[in-house]
Gaussian input, Z-matrix of N, CA and C with variables (Angstrom, degrees):
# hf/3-21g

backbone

0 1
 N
 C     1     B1
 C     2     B2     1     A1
 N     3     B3     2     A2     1     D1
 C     4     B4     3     A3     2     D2
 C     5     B5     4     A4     3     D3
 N     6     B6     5     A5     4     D4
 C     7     B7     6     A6     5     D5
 C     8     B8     7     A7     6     D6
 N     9     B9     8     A8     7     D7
 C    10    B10     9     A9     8     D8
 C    11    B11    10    A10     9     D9
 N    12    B12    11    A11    10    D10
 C    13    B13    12    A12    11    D11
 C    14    B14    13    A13    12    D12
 N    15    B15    14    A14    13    D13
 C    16    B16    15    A15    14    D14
 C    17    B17    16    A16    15    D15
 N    18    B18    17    A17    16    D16
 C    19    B19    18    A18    17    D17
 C    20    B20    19    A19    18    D18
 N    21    B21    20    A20    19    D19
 C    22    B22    21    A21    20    D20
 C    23    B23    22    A22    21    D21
 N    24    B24    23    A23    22    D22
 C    25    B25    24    A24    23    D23
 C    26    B26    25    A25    24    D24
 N    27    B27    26    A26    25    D25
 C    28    B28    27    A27    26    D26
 C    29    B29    28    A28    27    D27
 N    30    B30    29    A29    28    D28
 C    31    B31    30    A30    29    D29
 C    32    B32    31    A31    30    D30
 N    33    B33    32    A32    31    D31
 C    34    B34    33    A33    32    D32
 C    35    B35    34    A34    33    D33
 N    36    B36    35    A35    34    D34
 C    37    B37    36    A36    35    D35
 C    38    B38    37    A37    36    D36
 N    39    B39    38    A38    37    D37
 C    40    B40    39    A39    38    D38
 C    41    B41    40    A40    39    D39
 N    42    B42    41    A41    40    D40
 C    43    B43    42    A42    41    D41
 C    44    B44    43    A43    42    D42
 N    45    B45    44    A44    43    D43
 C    46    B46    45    A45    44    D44
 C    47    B47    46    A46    45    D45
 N    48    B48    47    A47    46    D46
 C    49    B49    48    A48    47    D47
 C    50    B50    49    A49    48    D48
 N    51    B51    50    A50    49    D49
 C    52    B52    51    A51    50    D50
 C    53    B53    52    A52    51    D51
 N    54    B54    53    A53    52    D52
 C    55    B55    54    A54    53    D53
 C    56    B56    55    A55    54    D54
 N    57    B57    56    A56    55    D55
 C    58    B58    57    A57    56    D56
 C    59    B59    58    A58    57    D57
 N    60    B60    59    A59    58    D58
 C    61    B61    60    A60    59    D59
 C    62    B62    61    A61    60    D60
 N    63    B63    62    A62    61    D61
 C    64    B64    63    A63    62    D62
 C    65    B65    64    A64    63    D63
 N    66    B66    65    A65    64    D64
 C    67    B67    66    A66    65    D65
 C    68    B68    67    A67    66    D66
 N    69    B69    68    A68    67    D67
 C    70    B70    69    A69    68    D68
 C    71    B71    70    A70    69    D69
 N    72    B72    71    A71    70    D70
 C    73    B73    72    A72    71    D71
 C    74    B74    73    A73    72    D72
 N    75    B75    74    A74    73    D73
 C    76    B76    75    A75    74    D74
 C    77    B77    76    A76    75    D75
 N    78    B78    77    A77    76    D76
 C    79    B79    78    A78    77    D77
 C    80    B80    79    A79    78    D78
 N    81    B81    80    A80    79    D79
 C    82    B82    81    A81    80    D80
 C    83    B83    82    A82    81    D81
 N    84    B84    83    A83    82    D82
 C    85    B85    84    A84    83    D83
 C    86    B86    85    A85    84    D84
 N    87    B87    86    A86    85    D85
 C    88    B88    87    A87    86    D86
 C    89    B89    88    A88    87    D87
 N    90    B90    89    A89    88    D88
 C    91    B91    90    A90    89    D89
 C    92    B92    91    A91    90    D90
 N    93    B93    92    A92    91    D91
 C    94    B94    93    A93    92    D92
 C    95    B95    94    A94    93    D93
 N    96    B96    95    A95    94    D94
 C    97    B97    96    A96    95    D95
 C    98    B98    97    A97    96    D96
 N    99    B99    98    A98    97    D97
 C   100   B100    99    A99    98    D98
 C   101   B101   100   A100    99    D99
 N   102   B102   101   A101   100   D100
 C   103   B103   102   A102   101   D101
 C   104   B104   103   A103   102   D102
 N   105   B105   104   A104   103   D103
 C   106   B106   105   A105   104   D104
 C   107   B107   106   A106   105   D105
 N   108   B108   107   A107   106   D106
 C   109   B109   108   A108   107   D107
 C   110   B110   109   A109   108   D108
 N   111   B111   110   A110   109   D109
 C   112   B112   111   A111   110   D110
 C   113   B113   112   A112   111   D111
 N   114   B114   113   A113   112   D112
 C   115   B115   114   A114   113   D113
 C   116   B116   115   A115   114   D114
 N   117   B117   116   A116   115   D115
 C   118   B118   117   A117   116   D116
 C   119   B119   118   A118   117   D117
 N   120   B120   119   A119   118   D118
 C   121   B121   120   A120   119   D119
 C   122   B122   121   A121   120   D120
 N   123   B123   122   A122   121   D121
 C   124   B124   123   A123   122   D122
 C   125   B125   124   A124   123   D123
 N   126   B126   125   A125   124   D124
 C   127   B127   126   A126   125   D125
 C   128   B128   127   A127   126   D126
 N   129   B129   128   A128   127   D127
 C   130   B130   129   A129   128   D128
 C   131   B131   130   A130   129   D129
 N   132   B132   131   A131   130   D130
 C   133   B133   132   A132   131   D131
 C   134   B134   133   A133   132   D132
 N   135   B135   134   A134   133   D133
 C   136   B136   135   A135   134   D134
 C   137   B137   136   A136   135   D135
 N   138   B138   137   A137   136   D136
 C   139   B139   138   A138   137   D137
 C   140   B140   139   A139   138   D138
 N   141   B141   140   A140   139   D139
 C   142   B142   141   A141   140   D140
 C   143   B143   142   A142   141   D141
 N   144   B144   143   A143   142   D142
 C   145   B145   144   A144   143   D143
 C   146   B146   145   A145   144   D144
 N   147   B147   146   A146   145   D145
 C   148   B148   147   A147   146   D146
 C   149   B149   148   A148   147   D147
 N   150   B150   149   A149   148   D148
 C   151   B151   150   A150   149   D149
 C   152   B152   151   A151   150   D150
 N   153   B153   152   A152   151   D151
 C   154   B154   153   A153   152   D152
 C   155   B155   154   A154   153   D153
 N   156   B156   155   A155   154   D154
 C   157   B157   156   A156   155   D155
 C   158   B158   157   A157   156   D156
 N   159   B159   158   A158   157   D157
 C   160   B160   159   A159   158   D158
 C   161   B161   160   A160   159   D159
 N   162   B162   161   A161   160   D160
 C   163   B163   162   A162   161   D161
 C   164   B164   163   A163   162   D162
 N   165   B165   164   A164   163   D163
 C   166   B166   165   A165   164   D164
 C   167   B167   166   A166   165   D165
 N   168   B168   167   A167   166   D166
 C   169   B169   168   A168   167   D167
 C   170   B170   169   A169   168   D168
 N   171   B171   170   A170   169   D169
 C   172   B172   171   A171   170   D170
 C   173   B173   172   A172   171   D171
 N   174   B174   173   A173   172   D172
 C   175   B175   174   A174   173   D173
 C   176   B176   175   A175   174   D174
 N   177   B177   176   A176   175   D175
 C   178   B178   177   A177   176   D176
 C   179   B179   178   A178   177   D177
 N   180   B180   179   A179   178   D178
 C   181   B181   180   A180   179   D179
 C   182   B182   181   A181   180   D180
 N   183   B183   182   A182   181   D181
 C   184   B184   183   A183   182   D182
 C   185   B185   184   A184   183   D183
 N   186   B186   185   A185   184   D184
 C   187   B187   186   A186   185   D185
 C   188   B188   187   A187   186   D186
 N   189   B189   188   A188   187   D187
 C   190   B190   189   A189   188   D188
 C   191   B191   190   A190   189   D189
 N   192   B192   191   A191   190   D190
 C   193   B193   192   A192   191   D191
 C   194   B194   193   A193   192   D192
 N   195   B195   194   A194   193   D193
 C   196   B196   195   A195   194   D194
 C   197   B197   196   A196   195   D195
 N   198   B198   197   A197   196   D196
 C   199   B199   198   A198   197   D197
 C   200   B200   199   A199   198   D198
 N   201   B201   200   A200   199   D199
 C   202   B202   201   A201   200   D200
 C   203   B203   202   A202   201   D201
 N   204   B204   203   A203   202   D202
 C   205   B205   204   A204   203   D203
 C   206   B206   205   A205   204   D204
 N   207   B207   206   A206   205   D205
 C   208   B208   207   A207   206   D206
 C   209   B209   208   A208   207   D207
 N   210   B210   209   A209   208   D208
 C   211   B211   210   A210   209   D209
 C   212   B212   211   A211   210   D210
 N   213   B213   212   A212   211   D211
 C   214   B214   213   A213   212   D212
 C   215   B215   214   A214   213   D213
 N   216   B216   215   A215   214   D214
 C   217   B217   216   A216   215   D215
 C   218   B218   217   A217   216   D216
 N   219   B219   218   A218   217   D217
 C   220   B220   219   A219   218   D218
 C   221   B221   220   A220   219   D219
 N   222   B222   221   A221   220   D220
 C   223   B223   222   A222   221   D221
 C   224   B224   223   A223   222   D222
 N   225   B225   224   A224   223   D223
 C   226   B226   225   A225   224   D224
 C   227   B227   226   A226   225   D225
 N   228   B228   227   A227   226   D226
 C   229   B229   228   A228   227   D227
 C   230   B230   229   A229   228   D228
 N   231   B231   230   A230   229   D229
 C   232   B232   231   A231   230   D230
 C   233   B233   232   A232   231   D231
 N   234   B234   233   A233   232   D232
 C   235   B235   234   A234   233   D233
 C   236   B236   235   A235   234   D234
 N   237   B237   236   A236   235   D235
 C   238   B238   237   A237   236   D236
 C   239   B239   238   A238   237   D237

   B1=1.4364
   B2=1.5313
   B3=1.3547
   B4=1.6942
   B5=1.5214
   B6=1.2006
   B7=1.3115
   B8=1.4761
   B9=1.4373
   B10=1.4973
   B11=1.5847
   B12=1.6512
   B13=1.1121
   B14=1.4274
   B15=1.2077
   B16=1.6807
   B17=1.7882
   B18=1.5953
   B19=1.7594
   B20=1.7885
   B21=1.1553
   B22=1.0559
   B23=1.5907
   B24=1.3794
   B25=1.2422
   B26=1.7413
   B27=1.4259
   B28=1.4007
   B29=1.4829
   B30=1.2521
   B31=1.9079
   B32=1.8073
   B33=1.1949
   B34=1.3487
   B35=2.0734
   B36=1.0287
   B37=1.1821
   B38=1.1575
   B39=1.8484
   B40=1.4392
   B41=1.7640
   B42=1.2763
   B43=1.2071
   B44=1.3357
   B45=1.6325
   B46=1.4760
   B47=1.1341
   B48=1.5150
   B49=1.6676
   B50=1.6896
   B51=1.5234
   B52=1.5991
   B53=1.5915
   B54=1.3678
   B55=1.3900
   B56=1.7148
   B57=1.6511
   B58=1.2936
   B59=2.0067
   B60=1.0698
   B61=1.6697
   B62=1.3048
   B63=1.3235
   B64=2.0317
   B65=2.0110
   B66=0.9717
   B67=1.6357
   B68=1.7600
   B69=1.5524
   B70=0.9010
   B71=1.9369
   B72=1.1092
   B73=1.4460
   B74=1.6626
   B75=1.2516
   B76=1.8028
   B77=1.6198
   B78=1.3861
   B79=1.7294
   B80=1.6282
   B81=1.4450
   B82=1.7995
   B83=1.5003
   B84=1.3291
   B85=2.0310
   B86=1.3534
   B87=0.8936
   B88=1.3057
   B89=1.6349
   B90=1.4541
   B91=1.5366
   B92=1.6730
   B93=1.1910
   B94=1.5925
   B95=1.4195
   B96=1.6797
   B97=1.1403
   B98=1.4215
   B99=1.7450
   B100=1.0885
   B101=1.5103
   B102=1.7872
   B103=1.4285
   B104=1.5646
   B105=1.3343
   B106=1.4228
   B107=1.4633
   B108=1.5819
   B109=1.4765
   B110=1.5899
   B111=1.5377
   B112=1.2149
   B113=2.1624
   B114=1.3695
   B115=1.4446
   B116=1.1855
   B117=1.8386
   B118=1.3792
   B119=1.1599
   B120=1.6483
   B121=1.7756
   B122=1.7287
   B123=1.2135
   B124=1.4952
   B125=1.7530
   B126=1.3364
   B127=1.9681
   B128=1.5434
   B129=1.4687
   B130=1.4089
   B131=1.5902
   B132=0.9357
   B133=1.4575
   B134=1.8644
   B135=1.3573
   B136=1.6788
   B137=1.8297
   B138=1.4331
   B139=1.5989
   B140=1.6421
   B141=1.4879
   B142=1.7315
   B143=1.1821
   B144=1.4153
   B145=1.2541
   B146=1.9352
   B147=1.7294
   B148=1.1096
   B149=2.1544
   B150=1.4653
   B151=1.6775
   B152=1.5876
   B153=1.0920
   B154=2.0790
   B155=1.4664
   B156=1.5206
   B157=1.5105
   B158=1.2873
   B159=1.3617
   B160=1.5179
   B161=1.2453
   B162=1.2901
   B163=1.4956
   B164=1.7607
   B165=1.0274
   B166=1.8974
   B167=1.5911
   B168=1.4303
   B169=1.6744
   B170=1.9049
   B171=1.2462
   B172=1.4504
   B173=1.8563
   B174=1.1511
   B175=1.4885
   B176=1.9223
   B177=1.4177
   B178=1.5578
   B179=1.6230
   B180=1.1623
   B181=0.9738
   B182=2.1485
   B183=1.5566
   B184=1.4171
   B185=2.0082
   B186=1.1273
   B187=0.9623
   B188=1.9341
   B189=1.7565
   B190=0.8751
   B191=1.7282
   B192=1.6675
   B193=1.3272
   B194=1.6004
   B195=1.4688
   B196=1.4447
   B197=1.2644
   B198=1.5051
   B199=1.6337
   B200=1.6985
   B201=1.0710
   B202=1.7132
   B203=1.3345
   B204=1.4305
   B205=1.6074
   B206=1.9410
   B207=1.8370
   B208=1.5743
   B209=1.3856
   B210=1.4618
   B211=1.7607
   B212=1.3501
   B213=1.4716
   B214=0.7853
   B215=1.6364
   B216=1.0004
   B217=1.9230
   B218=1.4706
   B219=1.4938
   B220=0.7622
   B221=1.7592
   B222=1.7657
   B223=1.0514
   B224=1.5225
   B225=1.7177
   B226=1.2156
   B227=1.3005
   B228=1.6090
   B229=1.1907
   B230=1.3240
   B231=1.5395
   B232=1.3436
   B233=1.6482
   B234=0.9782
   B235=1.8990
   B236=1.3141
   B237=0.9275
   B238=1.8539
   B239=1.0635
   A1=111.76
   A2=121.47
   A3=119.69
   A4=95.73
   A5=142.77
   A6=123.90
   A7=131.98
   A8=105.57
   A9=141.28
   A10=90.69
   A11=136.79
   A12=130.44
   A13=134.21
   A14=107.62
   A15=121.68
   A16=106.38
   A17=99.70
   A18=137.43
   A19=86.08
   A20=136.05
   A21=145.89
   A22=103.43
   A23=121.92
   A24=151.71
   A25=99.81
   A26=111.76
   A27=129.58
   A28=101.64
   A29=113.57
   A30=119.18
   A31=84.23
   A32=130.51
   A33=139.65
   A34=80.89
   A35=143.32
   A36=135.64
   A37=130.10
   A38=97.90
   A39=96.25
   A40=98.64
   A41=126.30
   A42=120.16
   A43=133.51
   A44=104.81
   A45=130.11
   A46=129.32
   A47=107.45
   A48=121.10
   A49=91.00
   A50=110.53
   A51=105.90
   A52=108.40
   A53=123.06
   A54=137.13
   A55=120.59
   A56=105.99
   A57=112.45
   A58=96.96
   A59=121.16
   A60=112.49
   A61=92.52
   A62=110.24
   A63=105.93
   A64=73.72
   A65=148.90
   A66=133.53
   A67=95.45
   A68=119.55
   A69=128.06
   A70=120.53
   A71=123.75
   A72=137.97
   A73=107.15
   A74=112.32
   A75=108.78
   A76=116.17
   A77=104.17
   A78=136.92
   A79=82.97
   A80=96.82
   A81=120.03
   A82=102.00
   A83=113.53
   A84=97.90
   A85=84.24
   A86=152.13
   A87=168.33
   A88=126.63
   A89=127.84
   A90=131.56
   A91=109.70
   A92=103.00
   A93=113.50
   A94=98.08
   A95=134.97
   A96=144.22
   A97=113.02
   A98=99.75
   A99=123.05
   A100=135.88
   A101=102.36
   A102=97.22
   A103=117.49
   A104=146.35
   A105=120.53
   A106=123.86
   A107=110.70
   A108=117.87
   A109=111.18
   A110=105.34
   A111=123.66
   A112=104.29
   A113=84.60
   A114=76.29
   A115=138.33
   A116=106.90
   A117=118.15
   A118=140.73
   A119=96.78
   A120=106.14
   A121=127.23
   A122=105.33
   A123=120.31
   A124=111.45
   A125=102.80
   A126=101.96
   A127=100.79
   A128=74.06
   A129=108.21
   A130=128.17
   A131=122.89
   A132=159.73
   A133=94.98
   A134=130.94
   A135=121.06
   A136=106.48
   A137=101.93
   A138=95.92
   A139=102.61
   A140=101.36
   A141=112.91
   A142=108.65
   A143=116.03
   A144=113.09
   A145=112.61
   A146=92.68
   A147=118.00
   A148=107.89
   A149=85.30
   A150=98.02
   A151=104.20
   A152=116.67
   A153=125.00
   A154=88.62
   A155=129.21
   A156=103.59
   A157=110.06
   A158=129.92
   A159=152.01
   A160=107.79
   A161=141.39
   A162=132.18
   A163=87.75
   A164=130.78
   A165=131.59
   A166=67.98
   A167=95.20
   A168=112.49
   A169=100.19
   A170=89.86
   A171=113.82
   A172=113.91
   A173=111.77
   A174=99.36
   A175=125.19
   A176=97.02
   A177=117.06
   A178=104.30
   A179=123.18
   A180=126.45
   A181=117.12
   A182=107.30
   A183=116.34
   A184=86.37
   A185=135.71
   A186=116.23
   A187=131.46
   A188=107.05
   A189=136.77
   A190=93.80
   A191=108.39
   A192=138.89
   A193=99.54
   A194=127.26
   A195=126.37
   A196=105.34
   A197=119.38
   A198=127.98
   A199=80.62
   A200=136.74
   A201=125.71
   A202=112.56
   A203=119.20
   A204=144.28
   A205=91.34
   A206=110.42
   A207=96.14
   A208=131.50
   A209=104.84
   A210=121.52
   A211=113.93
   A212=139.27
   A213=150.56
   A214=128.39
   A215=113.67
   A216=116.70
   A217=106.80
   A218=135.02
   A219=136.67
   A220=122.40
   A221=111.01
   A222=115.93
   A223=123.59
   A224=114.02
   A225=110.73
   A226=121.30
   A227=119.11
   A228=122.48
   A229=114.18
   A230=126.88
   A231=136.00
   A232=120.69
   A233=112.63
   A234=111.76
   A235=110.00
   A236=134.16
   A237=112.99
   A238=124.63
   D1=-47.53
   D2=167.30
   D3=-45.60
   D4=-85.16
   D5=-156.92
   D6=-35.34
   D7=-45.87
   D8=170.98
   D9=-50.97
   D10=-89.89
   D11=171.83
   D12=-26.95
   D13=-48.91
   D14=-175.30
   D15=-49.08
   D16=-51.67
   D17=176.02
   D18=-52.37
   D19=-88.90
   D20=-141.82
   D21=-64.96
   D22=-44.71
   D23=179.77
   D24=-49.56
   D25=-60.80
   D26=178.24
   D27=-50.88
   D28=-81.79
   D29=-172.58
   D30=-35.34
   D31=-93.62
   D32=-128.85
   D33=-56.31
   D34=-49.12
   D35=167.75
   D36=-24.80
   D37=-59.52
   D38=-169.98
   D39=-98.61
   D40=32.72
   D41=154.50
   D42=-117.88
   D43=2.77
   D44=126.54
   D45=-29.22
   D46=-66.45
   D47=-140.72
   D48=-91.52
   D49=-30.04
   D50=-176.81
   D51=-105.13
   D52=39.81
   D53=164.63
   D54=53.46
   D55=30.17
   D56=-142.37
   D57=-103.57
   D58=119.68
   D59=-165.72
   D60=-113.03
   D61=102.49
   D62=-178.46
   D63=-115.60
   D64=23.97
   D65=149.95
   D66=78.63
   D67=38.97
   D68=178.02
   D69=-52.12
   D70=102.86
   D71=-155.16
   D72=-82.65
   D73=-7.25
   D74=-164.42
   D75=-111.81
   D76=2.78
   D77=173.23
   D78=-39.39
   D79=148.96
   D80=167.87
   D81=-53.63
   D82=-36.98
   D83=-174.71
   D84=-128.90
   D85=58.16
   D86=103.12
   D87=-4.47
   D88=127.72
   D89=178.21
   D90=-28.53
   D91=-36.89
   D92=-162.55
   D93=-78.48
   D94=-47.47
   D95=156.22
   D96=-10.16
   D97=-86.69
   D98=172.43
   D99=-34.30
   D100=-60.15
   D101=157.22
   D102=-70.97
   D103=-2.52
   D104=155.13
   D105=-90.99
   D106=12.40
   D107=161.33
   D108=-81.63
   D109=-47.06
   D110=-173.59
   D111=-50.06
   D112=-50.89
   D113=-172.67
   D114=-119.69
   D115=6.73
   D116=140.54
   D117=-95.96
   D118=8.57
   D119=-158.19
   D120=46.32
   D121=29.35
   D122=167.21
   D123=-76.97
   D124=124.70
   D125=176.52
   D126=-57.17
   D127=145.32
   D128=158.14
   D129=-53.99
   D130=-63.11
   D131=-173.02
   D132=-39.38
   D133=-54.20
   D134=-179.13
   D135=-93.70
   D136=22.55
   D137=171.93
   D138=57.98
   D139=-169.59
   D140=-172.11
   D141=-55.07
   D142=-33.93
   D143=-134.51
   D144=-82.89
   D145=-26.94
   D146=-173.78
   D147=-75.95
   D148=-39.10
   D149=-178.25
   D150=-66.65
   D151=-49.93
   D152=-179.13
   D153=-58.96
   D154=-52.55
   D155=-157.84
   D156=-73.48
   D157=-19.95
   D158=177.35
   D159=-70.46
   D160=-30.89
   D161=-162.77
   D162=-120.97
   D163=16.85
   D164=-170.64
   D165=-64.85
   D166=157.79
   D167=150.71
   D168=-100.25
   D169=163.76
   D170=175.79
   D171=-60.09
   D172=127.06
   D173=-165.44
   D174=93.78
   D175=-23.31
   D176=-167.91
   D177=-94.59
   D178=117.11
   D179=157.10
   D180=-59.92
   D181=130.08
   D182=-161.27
   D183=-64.47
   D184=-35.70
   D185=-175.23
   D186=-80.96
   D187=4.77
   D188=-173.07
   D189=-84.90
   D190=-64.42
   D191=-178.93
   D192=-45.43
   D193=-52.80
   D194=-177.02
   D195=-47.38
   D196=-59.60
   D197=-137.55
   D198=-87.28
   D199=-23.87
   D200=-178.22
   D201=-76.71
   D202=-40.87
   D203=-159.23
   D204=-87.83
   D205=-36.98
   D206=167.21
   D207=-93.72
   D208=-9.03
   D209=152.00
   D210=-51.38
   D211=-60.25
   D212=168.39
   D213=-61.68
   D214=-48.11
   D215=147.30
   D216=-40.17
   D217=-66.99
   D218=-156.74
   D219=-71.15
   D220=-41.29
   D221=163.50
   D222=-62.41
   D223=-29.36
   D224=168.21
   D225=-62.43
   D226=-37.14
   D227=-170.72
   D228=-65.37
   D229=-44.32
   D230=162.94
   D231=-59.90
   D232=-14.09
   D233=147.97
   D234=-82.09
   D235=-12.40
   D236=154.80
   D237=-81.73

Protein backbone atom coordinates (compact mmCIF):
# COMPACT_ATOMS: atom_id res chain seq x y z
CA UNK A 1 0.00 0.00 0.00
CA UNK A 2 3.01 2.67 0.61
CA UNK A 3 3.95 2.17 -2.94
CA UNK A 4 0.37 2.50 -4.21
CA UNK A 5 0.23 5.85 -2.00
CA UNK A 6 3.64 7.28 -2.65
CA UNK A 7 2.31 6.75 -6.75
CA UNK A 8 -0.95 8.40 -5.91
CA UNK A 9 0.65 11.05 -3.64
CA UNK A 10 2.98 12.00 -6.75
CA UNK A 11 0.02 12.50 -9.54
CA UNK A 12 -2.08 14.60 -6.91
CA UNK A 13 1.43 16.66 -6.56
CA UNK A 14 2.26 17.12 -9.78
CA UNK A 15 -1.28 18.26 -10.55
CA UNK A 16 -0.80 20.89 -8.09
CA UNK A 17 2.42 22.16 -9.12
CA UNK A 18 1.16 22.37 -12.95
CA UNK A 19 -2.23 24.17 -11.97
CA UNK A 20 -4.15 21.34 -13.52
CA UNK A 21 -8.00 20.80 -11.80
CA UNK A 22 -9.23 17.44 -13.45
CA UNK A 23 -11.57 17.22 -9.75
CA UNK A 24 -9.02 14.77 -8.59
CA UNK A 25 -11.09 12.37 -5.96
CA UNK A 26 -8.10 10.37 -4.10
CA UNK A 27 -6.66 13.69 -2.18
CA UNK A 28 -5.90 12.89 1.71
CA UNK A 29 -9.49 14.54 2.56
CA UNK A 30 -10.69 13.75 -0.57
CA UNK A 31 -14.55 12.68 -2.00
CA UNK A 32 -13.29 9.14 -1.81
CA UNK A 33 -12.29 9.78 1.97
CA UNK A 34 -15.44 11.03 2.69
CA UNK A 35 -17.56 8.57 1.05
CA UNK A 36 -15.69 5.72 3.01
CA UNK A 37 -16.46 7.63 6.25
CA UNK A 38 -19.89 8.11 5.05
CA UNK A 39 -20.36 4.53 4.62
CA UNK A 40 -18.15 2.66 6.76
CA UNK A 41 -17.93 5.03 9.48
CA UNK A 42 -14.13 4.96 9.20
CA UNK A 43 -12.35 8.52 10.59
CA UNK A 44 -11.55 10.94 8.75
CA UNK A 45 -8.43 12.06 10.29
CA UNK A 46 -5.70 9.02 8.47
CA UNK A 47 -7.29 9.82 4.99
CA UNK A 48 -8.02 6.62 2.61
CA UNK A 49 -5.31 5.12 3.29
CA UNK A 50 -5.85 4.44 6.92
CA UNK A 51 -9.79 3.53 6.25
CA UNK A 52 -8.73 0.63 3.22
CA UNK A 53 -6.17 -0.72 5.67
CA UNK A 54 -8.97 -0.87 8.40
CA UNK A 55 -11.81 -2.38 6.45
CA UNK A 56 -8.96 -5.13 4.53
CA UNK A 57 -10.67 -8.40 5.23
CA UNK A 58 -8.58 -11.03 6.81
CA UNK A 59 -6.54 -12.84 4.19
CA UNK A 60 -7.03 -9.61 1.81
CA UNK A 61 -4.36 -7.81 0.84
CA UNK A 62 -5.20 -3.66 1.76
CA UNK A 63 -4.37 -3.05 -1.84
CA UNK A 64 -6.86 -5.67 -3.15
CA UNK A 65 -9.45 -3.92 -0.54
CA UNK A 66 -8.63 -0.29 -2.26
CA UNK A 67 -9.31 -1.25 -5.92
CA UNK A 68 -12.89 -2.98 -4.62
CA UNK A 69 -13.78 -0.09 -2.05
CA UNK A 70 -12.79 2.29 -5.49
CA UNK A 71 -15.00 0.07 -7.78
CA UNK A 72 -17.60 0.59 -5.63
CA UNK A 73 -17.16 4.47 -4.83
CA UNK A 74 -17.06 4.84 -8.26
CA UNK A 75 -20.13 2.88 -9.47
CA UNK A 76 -22.00 4.60 -6.73
CA UNK A 77 -20.88 7.83 -7.82
CA UNK A 78 -22.11 7.26 -11.42
CA UNK A 79 -25.72 6.49 -10.09
CA UNK A 80 -26.06 10.00 -9.17
Amino acid sequence: MPDLMQWIGGYSAALTVHGLDEGFELGIAGPFTNWLSWNYGTSLSGGWVAAVEQLAQEGESSVEAFFQLLDAYRAESAAI
